[in-house]
C-alpha positions in Angstrom: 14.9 8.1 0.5 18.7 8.8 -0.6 20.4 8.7 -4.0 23.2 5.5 -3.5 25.4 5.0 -6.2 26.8 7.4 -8.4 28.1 6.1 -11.6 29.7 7.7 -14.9 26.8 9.8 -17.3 27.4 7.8 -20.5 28.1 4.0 -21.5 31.4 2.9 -20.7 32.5 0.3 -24.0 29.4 -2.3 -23.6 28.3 -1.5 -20.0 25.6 1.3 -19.4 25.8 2.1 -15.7 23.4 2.6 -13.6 24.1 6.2 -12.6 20.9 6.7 -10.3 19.7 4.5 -7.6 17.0 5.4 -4.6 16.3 2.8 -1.6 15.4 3.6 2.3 18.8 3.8 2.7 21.9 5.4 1.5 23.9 3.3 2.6 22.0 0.5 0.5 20.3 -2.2 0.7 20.3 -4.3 4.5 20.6 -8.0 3.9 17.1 -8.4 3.6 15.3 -10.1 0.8 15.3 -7.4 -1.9 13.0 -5.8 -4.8 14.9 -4.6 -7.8 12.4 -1.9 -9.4 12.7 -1.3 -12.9 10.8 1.4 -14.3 9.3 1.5 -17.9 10.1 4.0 -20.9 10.3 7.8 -20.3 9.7 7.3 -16.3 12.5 7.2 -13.8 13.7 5.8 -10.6 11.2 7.9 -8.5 8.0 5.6 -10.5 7.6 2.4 -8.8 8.7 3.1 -5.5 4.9 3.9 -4.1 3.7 0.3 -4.7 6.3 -1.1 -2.4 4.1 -1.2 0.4 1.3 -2.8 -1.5 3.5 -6.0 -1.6 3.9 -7.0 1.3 6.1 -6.6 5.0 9.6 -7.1 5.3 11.0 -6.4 1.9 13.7 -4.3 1.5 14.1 -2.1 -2.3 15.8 -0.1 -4.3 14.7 1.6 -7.4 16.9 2.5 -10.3 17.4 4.6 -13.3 17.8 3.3 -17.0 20.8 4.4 -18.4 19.4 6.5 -21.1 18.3 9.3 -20.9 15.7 11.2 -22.9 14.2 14.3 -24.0 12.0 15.3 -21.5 13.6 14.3 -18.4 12.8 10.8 -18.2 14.6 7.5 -18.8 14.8 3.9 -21.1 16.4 0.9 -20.6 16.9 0.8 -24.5 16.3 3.1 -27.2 12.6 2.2 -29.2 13.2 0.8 -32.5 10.8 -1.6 -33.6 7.9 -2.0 -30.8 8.8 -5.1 -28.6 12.1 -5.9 -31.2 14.9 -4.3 -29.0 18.6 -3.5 -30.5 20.5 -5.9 -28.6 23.5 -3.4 -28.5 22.0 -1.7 -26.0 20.1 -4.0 -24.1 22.8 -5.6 -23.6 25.0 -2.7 -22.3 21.9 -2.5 -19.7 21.8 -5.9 -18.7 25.7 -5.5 -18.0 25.1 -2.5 -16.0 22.4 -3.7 -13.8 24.4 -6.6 -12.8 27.7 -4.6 -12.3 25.3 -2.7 -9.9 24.3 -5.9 -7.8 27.5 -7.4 -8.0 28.5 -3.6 -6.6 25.6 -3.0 -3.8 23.9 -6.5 -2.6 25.4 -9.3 -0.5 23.6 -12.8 -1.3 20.2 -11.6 -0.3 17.4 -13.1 -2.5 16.9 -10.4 -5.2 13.6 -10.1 -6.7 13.4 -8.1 -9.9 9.9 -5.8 -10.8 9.6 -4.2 -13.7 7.1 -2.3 -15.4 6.9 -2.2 -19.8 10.2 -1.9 -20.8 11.8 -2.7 -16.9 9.3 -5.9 -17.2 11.9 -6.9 -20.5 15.4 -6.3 -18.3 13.7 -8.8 -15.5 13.4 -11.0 -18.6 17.1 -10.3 -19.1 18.3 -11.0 -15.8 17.0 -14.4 -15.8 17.9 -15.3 -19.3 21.3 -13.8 -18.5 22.0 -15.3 -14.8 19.2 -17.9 -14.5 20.9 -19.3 -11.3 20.8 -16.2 -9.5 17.7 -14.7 -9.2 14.7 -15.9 -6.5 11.8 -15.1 -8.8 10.5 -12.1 -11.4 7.7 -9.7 -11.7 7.0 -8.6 -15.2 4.3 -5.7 -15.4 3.4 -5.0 -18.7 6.2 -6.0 -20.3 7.9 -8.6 -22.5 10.9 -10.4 -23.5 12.5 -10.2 -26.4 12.5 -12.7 -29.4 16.4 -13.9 -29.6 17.6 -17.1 -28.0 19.8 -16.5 -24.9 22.6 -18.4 -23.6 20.4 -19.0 -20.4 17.4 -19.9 -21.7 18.5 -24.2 -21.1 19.5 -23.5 -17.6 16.4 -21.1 -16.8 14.1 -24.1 -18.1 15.9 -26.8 -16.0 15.4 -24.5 -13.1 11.9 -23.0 -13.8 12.3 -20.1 -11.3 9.0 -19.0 -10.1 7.5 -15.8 -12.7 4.3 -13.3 -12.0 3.5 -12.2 -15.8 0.3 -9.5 -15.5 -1.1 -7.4 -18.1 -4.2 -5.5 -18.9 -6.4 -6.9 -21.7 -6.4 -3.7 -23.6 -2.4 -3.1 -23.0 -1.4 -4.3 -26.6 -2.1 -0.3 -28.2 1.3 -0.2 -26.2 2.9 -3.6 -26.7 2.3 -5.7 -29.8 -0.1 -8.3 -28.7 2.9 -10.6 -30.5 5.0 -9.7 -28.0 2.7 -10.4 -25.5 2.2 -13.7 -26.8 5.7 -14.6 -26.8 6.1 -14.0 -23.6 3.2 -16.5 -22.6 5.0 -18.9 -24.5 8.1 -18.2 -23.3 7.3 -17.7 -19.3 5.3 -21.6 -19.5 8.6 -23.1 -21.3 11.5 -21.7 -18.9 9.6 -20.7 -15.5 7.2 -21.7 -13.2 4.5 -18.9 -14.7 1.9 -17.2 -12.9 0.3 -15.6 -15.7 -3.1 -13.3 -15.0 -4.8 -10.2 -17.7 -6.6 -7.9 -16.6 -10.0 -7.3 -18.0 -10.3 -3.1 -19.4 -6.6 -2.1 -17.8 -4.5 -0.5 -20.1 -1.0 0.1 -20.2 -1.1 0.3 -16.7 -0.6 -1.2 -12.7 -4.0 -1.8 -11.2 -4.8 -2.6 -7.8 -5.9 -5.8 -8.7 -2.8 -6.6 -10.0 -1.0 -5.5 -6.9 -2.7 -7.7 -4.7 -2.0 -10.4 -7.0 2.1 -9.8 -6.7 1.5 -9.5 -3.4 0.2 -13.0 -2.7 2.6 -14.3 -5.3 5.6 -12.5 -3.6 4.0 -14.2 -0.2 4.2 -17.3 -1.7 8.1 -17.2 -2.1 8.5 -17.2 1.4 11.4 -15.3 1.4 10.3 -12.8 4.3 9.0 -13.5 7.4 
């Protein structure tokens, strides 16, 4: 596992690049249909990459780092203001990052975003921002946020297939009105595979892997 792409340490105008990347490769990504791995508040681009082999053969990754940093080593895709109410400022300075970074490193694979809390909200973002682009989403624990987007009309003619999981006692993390939203949200603009998790916390069971698995199976993007 190699670090690929370098960028700037701080937010350059309204893009906050991604400075921190890890896949199989250094070189990058190989063409192959690819998981985007977005980890969730304080974690980093080392957090998610142990699950890829619970999803499935032939998948290529690469797991990034939020843009901001933290005290205690870790990273956020935004700064916490009010719980599951983002500052768009930043958000959007992530969003604008993480798609400078695909425009940058893939080459018309399928991407497949997966995040986790707070990385669950960017895959959110990516659709609602590029809602032709993207094959399907993962969202682990995580939410979207409770503006209109520009995309939001062309995500819902296009209903891209959406895995929404969470554990049942996950809301002393997330509001449970942000998990609500969500619902709501996922049913109107995606074709929503939605499943909770009876006692799982703020957390990724194996349950729930095996459940992304067959979803991610059920693309048939790999062979």
């Amino acid at each position: 596992m190699s670090l690929i792409s370098p960028n700037s340490a701080s937010a350059q105008g309204s893009v906050a690049p991604i400075r921190t990347a890890v896949a199989p490769r250094a070189e990058g990504p190989d063409g192959r249909p690819l998981l985007l791995l977005l980890h969730g508040f304080g974690s980093d681009q080392n957090d998610l990459p142990g699950i890829v082999t619970r999803l499935g053969d032939g998948w290529d990754w690469a797991s990034l780092r939020g843009p901001y940093d933290i005290p205690g080593g870790g990273a956020a895709w935004f700064p916490i203001s009010v719980p599951g109410h983002p500052a768009r400022g930043p958000v959007e300075a992530a969003v604008a990052g993480l798609l400078a970074w695909l425009d940058a490193t893939t080459d018309g694979q399928p991407v497949v975003p997966v995040g986790f809390s707070q990385g669950g909200m960017m895959v959110t973002e990516l659709l609602r921002h590029r809602p032709d682009t993207f094959a399907a989403g993962v969202v682990l624990s995580g939410f979207v946020a409770p503006e209109p987007s520009a995309g939001d009309e062309r995500l819902a003619a296009r209903r891209p297939p959406l895995f929404f999981g969470r554990g049942e006692l996950d809301a002393s993390m997330i509001p449970a009105a942000a998990f609500d939203r969500t619902v709501a949200w996922a049913q109107a603009h995606t074709a929503a595979t939605i499943r909770r998790y009876p006692g799982l916390g703020h957390a990724i069971s194996a349950a729930e892997l095996a459940d992304v698995a067959a979803f991610l199976a059920g693309l048939r993007l790999v062979g």
